[in-house]
TIMAR-504078 format. One record per residue: residue number from 0; residue in three letters; x, y, z of N, C-alpha, C in turn. Coordinates in steps of 0.001 Angstrom, whole numbers, plus 500000, padded with zeros to 6 digits. Layout:
N
(node NUM, 'Ala', (X, Y, Z), (X, Y, Z), (X, Y, Z)) ...
//
This chain:
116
(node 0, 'Unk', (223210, 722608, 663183), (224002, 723779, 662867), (223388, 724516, 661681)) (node 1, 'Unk', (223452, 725665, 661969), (223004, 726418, 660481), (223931, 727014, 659648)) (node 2, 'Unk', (223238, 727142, 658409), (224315, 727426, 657411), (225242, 728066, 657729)) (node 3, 'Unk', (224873, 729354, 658221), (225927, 730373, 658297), (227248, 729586, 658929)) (node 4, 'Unk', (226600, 729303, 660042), (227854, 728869, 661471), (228607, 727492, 660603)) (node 5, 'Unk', (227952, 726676, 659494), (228815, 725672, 658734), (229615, 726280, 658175)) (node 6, 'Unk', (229603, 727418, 657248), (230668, 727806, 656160), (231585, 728537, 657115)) (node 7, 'Unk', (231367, 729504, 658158), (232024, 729809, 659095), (233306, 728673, 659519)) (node 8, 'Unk', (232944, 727353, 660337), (233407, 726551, 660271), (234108, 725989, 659655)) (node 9, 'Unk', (233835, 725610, 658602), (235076, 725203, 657003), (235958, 726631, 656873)) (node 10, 'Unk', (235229, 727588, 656526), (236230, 728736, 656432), (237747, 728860, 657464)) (node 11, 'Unk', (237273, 728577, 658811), (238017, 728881, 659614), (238881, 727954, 659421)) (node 12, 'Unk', (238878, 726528, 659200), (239868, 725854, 658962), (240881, 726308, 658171)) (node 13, 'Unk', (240507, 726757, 656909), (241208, 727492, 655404), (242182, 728695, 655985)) (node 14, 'Unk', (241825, 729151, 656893), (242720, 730039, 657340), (244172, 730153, 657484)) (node 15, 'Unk', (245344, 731101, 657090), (246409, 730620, 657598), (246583, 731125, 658719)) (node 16, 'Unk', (247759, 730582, 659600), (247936, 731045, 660768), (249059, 732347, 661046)) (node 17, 'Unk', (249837, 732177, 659807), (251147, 732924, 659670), (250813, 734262, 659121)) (node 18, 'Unk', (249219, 734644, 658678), (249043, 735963, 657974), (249359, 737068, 659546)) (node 19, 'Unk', (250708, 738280, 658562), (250741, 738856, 659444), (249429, 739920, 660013)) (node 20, 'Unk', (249660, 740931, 660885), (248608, 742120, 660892), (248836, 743406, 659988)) (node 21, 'Unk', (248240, 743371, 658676), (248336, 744222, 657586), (247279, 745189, 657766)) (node 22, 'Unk', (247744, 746429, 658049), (246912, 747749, 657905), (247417, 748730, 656773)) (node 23, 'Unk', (246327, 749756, 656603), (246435, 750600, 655236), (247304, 751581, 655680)) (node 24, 'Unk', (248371, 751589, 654653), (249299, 752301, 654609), (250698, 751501, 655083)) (node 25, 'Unk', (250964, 750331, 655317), (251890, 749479, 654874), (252593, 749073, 654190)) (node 26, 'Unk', (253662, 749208, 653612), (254382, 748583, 653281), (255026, 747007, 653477)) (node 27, 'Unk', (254508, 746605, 652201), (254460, 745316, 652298), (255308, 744156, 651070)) (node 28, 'Unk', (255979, 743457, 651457), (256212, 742449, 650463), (255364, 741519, 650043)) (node 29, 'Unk', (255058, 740643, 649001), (254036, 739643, 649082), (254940, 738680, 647912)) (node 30, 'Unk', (255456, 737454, 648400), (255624, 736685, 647473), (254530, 735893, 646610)) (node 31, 'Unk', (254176, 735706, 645542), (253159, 735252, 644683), (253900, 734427, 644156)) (node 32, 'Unk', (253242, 733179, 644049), (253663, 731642, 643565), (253167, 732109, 642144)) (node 33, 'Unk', (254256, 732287, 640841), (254004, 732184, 639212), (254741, 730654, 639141)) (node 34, 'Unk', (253625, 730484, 638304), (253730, 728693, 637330), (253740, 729250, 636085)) (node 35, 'Unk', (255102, 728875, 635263), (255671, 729175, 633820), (255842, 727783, 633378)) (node 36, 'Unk', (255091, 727365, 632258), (255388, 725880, 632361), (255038, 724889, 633057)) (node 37, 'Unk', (255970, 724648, 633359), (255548, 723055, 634480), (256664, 723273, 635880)) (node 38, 'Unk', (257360, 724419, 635427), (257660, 725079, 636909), (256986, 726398, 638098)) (node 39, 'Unk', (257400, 726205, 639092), (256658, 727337, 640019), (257956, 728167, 640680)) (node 40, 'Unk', (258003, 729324, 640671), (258658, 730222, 641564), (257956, 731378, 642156)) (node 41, 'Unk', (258800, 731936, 643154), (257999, 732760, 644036), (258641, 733822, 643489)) (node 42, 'Unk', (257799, 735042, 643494), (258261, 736377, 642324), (257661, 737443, 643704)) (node 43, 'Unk', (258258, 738134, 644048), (258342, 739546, 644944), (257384, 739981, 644624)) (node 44, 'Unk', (256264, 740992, 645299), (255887, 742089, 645077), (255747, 743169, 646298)) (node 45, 'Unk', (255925, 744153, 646223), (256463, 745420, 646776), (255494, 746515, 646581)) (node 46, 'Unk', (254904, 747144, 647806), (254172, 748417, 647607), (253130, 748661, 648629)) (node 47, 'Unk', (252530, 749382, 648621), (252262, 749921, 649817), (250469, 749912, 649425)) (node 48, 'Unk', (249659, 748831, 650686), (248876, 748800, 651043), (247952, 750252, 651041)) (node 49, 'Unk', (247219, 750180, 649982), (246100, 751923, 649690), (244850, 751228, 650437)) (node 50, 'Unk', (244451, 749951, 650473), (242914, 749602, 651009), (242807, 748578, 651675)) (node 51, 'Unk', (242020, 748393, 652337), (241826, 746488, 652580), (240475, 746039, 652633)) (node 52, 'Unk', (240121, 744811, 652521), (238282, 744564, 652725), (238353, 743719, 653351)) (node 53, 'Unk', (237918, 743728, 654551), (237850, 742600, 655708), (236280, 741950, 655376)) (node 54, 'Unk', (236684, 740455, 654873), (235768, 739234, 655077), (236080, 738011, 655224)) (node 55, 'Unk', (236850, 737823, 656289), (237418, 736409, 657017), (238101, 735844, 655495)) (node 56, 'Unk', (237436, 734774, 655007), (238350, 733883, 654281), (238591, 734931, 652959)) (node 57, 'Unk', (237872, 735913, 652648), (237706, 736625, 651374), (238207, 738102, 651657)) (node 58, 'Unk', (239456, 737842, 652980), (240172, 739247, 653166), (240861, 739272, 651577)) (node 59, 'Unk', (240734, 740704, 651209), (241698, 741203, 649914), (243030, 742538, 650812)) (node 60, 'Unk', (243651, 742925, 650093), (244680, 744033, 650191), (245023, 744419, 648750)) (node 61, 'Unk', (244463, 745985, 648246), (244998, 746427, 647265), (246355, 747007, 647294)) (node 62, 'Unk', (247131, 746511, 646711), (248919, 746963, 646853), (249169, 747922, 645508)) (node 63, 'Unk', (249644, 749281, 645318), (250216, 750056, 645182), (251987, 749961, 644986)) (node 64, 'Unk', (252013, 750241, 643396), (253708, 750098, 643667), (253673, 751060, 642050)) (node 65, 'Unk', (254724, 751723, 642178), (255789, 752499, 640804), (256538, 751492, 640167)) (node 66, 'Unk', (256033, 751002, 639081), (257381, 750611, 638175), (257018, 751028, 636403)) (node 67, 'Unk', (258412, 751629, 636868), (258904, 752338, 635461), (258083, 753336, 634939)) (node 68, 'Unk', (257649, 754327, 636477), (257324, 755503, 636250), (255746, 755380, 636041)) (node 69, 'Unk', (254818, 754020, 635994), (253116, 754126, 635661), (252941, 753226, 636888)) (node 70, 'Unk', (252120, 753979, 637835), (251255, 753123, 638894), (250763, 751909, 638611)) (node 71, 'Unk', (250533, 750642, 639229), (250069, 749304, 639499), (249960, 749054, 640462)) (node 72, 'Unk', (248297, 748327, 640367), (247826, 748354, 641748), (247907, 746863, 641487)) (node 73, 'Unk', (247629, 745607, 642509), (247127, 744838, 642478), (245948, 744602, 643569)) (node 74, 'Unk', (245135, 743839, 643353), (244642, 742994, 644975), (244547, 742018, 644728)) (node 75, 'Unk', (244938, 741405, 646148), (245388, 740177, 646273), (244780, 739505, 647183)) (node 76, 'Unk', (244219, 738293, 647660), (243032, 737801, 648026), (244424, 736858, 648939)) (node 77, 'Unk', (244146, 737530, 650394), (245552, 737396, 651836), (245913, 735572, 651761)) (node 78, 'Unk', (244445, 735045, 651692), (244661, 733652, 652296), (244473, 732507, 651066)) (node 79, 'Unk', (244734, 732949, 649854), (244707, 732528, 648533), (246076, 731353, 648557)) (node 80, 'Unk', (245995, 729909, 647997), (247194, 729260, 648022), (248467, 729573, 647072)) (node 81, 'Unk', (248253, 730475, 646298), (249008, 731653, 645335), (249805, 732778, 646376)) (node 82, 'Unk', (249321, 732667, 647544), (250230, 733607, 648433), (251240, 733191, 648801)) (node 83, 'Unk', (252800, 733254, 648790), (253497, 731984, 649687), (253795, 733024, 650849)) (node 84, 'Unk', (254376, 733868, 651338), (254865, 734731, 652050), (254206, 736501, 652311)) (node 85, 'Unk', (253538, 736608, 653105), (253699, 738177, 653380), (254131, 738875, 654237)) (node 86, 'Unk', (255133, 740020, 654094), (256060, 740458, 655208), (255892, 742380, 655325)) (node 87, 'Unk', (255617, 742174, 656195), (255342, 744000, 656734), (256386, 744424, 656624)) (node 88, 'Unk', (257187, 745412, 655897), (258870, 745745, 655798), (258216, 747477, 656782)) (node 89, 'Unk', (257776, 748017, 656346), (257090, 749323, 657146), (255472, 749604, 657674)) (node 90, 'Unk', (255484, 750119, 658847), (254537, 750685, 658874), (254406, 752318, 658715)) (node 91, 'Unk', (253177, 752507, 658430), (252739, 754123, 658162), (252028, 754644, 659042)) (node 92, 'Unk', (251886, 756105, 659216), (250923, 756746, 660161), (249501, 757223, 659186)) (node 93, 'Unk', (248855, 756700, 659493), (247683, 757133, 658013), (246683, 757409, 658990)) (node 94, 'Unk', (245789, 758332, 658274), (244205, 758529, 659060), (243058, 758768, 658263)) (node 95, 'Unk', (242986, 757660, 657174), (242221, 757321, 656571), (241984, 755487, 656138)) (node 96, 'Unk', (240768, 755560, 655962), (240698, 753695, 655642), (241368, 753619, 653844)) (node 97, 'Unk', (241058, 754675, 653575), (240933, 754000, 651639), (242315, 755355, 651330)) (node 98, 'Unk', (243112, 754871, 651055), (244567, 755739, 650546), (244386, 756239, 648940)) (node 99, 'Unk', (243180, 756218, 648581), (243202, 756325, 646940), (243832, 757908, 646504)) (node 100, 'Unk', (244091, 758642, 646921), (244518, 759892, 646720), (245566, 759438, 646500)) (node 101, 'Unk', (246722, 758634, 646549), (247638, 758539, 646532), (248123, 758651, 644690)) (node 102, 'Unk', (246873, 757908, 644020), (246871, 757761, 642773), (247274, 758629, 642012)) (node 103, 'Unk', (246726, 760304, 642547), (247286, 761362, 641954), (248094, 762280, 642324)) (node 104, 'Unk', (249186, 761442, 642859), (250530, 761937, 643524), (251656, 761400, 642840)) (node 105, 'Unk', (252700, 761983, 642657), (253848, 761591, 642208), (255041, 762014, 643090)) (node 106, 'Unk', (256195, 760786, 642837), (257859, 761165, 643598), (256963, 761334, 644808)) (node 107, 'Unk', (258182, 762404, 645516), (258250, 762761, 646964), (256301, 762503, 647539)) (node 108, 'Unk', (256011, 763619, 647339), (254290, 763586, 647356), (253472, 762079, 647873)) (node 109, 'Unk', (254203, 760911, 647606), (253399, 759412, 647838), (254475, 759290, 649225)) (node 110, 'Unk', (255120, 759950, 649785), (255722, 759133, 651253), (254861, 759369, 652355)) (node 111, 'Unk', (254527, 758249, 652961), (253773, 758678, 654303), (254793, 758517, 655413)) (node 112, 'Unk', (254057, 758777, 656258), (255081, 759241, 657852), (254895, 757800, 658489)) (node 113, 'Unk', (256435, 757268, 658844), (256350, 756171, 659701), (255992, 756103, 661079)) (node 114, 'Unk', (255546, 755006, 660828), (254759, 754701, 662676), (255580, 753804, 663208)) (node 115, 'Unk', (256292, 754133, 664379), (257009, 753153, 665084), (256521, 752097, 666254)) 
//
């Protein structure tokens, strides 16, 4: 076997099975496992999918969210053991791969059109 097709192999194992199908312009929840201490809870996050980078085990999703009036983006690496939950609450009608315009939009101006 050659390299490639080995890490391929291990990779694919690492995979979860439960990641939903996340496209740009989604709306998305993502629970993130925070450890405070010597405890762990799962803490929400909320916002809407601006990008994604497809590389099997090293898929990311940059998430987009308003709080308290200053943009925050995160990305978040899909199949990371820090992920516990991700849930599609909307989809969008978008016709672009990279949503970064969104950055210099405010209020009304950031809603995209739902896709049913």
């Amino acid at each position: 076997m050659s390299n490639q097709k080995l890490l391929r192999h291990i990779e694919a194992e690492q995979l979860k099975p439960t990641v939903p199908n996340i496209l740009v312009g989604d709306i998305v929840r993502v629970g993130i496992l925070i450890q405070e201490g010597n405890k762990e809870r799962i803490q929400p996050y909320e916002g809407t999918v601006i990008s994604k980078h497809n590389a099997g085990i090293n898929t990311t999703i940059n998430v987009r969210r308003i709080f308290q009036g200053i943009g925050v983006e995160r990305i978040l690496l899909i199949y990371s053991p820090r992920i516990a939950t991700i849930e599609v609450i909307r989809h969008s009608k978008v016709r672009k791969a990279k949503l970064y315009y969104l950055r210099n939009r405010v209020g009304k101006a950031t809603r995209l059109k739902q896709r049913f």
